[in-house]
Structures are given as structure tokens and as C-alpha cells.
N, C-alpha and C positions, 0 to 999 in steps of 0.2 A: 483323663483316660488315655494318654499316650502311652501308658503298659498297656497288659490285659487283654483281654475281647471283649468284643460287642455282637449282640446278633439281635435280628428281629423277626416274629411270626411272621409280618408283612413283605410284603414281596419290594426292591429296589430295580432301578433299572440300571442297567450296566456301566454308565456315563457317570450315574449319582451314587453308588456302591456303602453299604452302609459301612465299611471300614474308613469311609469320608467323615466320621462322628471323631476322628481320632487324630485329623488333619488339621494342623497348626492353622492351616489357611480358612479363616472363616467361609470367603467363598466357594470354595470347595464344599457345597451342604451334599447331605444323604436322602436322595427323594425315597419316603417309603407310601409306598398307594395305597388309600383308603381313608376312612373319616376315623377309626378305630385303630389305634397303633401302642403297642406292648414293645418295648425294647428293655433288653437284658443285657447286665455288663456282668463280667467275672475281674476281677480287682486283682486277683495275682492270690498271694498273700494277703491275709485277714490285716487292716487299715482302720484306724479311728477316720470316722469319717461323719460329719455334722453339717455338711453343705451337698446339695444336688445344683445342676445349673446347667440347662439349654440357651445355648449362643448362638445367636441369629439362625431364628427360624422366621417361618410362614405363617405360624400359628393364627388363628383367629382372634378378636377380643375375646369371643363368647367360649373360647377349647379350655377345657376341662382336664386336668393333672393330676395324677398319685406319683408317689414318691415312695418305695417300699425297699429294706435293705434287710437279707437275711443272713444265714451262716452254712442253708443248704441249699440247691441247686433248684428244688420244687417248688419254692418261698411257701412250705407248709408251716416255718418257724419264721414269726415275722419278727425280727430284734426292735425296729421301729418304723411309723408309719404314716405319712405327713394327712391321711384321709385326700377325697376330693375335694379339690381347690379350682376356683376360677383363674387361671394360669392369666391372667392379663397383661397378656401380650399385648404388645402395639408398636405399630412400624417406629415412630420418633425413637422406639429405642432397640431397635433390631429384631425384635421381637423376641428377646431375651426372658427365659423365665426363671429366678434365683428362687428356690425352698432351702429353708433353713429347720434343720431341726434341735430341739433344745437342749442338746450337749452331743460331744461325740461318741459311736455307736463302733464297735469294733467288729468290723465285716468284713465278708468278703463279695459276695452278690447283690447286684442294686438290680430293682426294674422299676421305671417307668411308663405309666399308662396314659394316652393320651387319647380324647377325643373331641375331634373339632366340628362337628355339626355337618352338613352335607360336605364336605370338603371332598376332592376328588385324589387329595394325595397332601401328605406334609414333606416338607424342609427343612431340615435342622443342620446347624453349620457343625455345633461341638456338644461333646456331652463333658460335662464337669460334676467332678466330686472327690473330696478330699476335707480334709477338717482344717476350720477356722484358724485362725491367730486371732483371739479374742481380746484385745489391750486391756489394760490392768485399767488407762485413765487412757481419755479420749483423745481428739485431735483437738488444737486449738485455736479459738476464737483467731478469724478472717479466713476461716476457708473460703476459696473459690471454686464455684463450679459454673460451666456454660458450656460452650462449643469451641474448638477451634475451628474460625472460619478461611477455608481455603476457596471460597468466593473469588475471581477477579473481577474488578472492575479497570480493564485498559481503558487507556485517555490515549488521541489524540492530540501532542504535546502544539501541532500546530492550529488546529479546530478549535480544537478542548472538546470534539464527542466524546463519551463514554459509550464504552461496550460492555455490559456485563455481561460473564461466563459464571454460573451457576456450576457448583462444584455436584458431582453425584451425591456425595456426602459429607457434611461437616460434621465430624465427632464429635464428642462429646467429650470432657475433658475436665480435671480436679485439679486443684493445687492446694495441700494442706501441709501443716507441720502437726507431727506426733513430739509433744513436748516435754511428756516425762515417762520415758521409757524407762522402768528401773535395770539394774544392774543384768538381772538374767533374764530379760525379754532384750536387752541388746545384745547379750554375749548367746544367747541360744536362738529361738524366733530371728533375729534379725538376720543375725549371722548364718542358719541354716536358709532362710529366704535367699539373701544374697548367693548362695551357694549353687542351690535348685534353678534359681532363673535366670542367673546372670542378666544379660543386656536381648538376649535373644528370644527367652521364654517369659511369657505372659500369666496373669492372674486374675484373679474375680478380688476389685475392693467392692465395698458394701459400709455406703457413709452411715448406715441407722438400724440396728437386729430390730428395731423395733417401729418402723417404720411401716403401714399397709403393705400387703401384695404389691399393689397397683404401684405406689410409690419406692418400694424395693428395689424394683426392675425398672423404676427409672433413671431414679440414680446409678444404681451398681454399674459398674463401669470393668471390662475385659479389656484389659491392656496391660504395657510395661511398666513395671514399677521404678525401671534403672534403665536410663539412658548411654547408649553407646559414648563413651570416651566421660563417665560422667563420673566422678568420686563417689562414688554409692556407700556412705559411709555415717556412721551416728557421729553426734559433738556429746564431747562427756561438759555438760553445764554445771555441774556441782557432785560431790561425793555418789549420793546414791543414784543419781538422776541423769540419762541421755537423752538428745534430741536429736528427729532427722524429717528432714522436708523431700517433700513429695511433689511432681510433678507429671501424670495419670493422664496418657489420653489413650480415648478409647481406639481399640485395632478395627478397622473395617473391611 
């Protein structure tokens, strides 16, 4: 949602501005007040669009989600509609909530309905939505995923005490190889990805479509796909077949 607008019934306070939903900077969120909150995007131009995705909120375990995407301003014409879902947020993963719906839907108006139990106001850092890159064939056997820990532990080189310093936050963080990417997901998908994000702009991966709620938003992972100074590029491995490796960690 870095085009477009955003608006919501709910009221923001001046400091948290819901044009915050549209800022690169996760911490940057959009406080909107109430337990009951309805937020609306206008897309621009009508977009295939098969993923929604709130990035680091407040949300509760127990907050409650719809996902609804139409083609008029009233959503009295619903094109499609994820129903309510227990959004299963939880802090270990920012409180990130990814819906997925089952193929892409060509729109131009999303809302989002959210209700989180007495809560006296929500936080949401980013609103996302945009359609998949679905791979033809999966990633390949030794993926990694854990955290990079930015923990220190300083020593005393002449004691030997240890200090630990507890990092605010250790990411979360992937390493896979996409191993046979055919011909026109390297020459189109790869190559327009690379295009869009360069080393500066960020994405939603999602290691499993089929993976619970719960465990969706645990994994899926908001960060860079290509690193600064990094060759961001496929290996052609044989006639019809590319590969390219991945190194993902998440933006805090």
C-alpha cells in the first residue's frame, strides 16, 4: 500500500496518523481507538490481488479479522471474502496477521475489519496487499529458519566476567534455495521482483499456503529479499531450469 489511500471510521491520534499504515518504517504504527476497527484502502487502479497482510501490530491472541476486496467504494459487491478468522496474532512474531485468498481477485477496494475484545485502541505498523508469486516447484530440502541473534555477550578479556545485553529484538530470519525455477518465472516473476524492490524495498515470504493461521504468521517473514551490494541474480543449472538462493531476515 505505498500507492493509494487509506482511511478509517475510527478515530487516530495525531503522533500515530493512519497514513502511518503506508510507512516503510514498521515502527512507525497507526494508533486507531477502540476495540472495533473497519479500515478501507483504494488500490489506485484495479490490481490482481490474492494476499492481505498487517505487520506488526498490537493485536490480541483472541482479535477477530475479515478480509473483504470489492470493485465499488460501498463493498455492496463483494468480489471475495476471507469470512471471520481468529487473526492469531502473537508478539514472538510481531503480531503479524497474513490471509490468503485462493487465487487472485482483480480490484480495486479492500477493507479490513478488526475486533479485539475490550482493547482500548490497536497498532498496526503496515497494511499489505498485492498478489502472490506462486512457484511452479517448491524450495529445496535444507531450508533454514530461526532468528538472527543480535544478543551480546561482552567478556572481560582480563576477569573472564560476562555481561550479557539482550538485544530488543532478534528477528527472525530464512535461508532457502528456490531450485528449479523454469524459464518464465526467471525471465518474468524474478526479474520484475528484482525490479520492484531492489535492495531497499521489502516483501511478505510465506514458507507454506497451506500451513494453519497460527503457524502462517509464524513463519511468514516481512523483509528483504536482496541484499545491498549483493548479486541478486538466478544460476541457469540446465536448459529449462534456474536457481537462486535466498537469504530473508525479518525488518523490525
Amino acid at each position: 500500500m505505498a500507492t493509494g489511500s487509506v482511511a478509517s471510521a475510527q478515530a487516530s491520534i495525531a503522533t500515530m496518523p493512519i497514513k502511518n499504515l503506508q510507512d516503510p518504517q514498521l515502527r512507525r504504527r497507526a494508533r486507531l481507538m477502540g476495540s472495533v476497527v473497519t479500515v478501507t484502502a483504494d488500490l489506485g487502479p484495479e490490481v490482481p490481488v490474492d494476499c492481505v497482510a498487517l505487520i506488526s501490530t498490537t493485536l490480541g491472541a483472541g482479535a477477530i479479522v475479515q478480509a473483504r476486496l470489492s470493485n465499488v467504494t460501498n463493498f455492496r459487491v463483494i468480489l471475495a471474502d476471507t469470512g471471520l478468522l481468529n487473526a492469531e496474532a502473537q508478539d514472538e512474531r510481531q503480531g503479524n496477521v497474513v490471509l490468503v485468498f485462493p487465487a487472485p481477485i482483480t480490484t480495486r477496494y479492500l477493507r479490513v475489519d478488526l475486533t479485539d475484545g475490550a482493547a482500548p485502541y490497536m497498532d498496526i505498523g503496515l497494511l499489505v496487499a498485492g498478489q502472490l508469486w506462486r512457484l511452479l516447484r517448491g524450495t529445496a530440502y535444507g531450508l533454514r529458519e530461526g532468528r538472527v541473534m543480535l544478543d551480546r555477550r561482552d567478556r572481560n578479556p582480563y576477569t573472564g566476567a560476562e555481561f550479557p545485553v539482550p538485544a530488543i529484538v532478534n528477528p527472525r530470519m530464512a535461508v532457502f534455495t528456490l531450485p528449479a525455477l523454469s524459464t518464465a518465472e526467471a525471465r518474468n516473476q524474478h526479474r520484475d521482483m528484482l525490479r520492484r524492490l531492489g535492495a531497499a524495498r521489502d516483501t511478505l515470504w510465506i514458507a507454506e499456503l497451506s500451513d494453519s493461521m497460527a503457524e502462517r504468521n509464524r513463519r511468514s517473514i516481512w523483509g528483504a529479499m536482496n541484499a545491498p551490494g549483493e548479486d541478486a541474480a538466478t544460476s541457469r543449472d540446465s536448459l529449462p531450469l534456474a536457481s537462486r538462493g535466498v537469504r530473508l531476515v525479518e525488518m523490525v
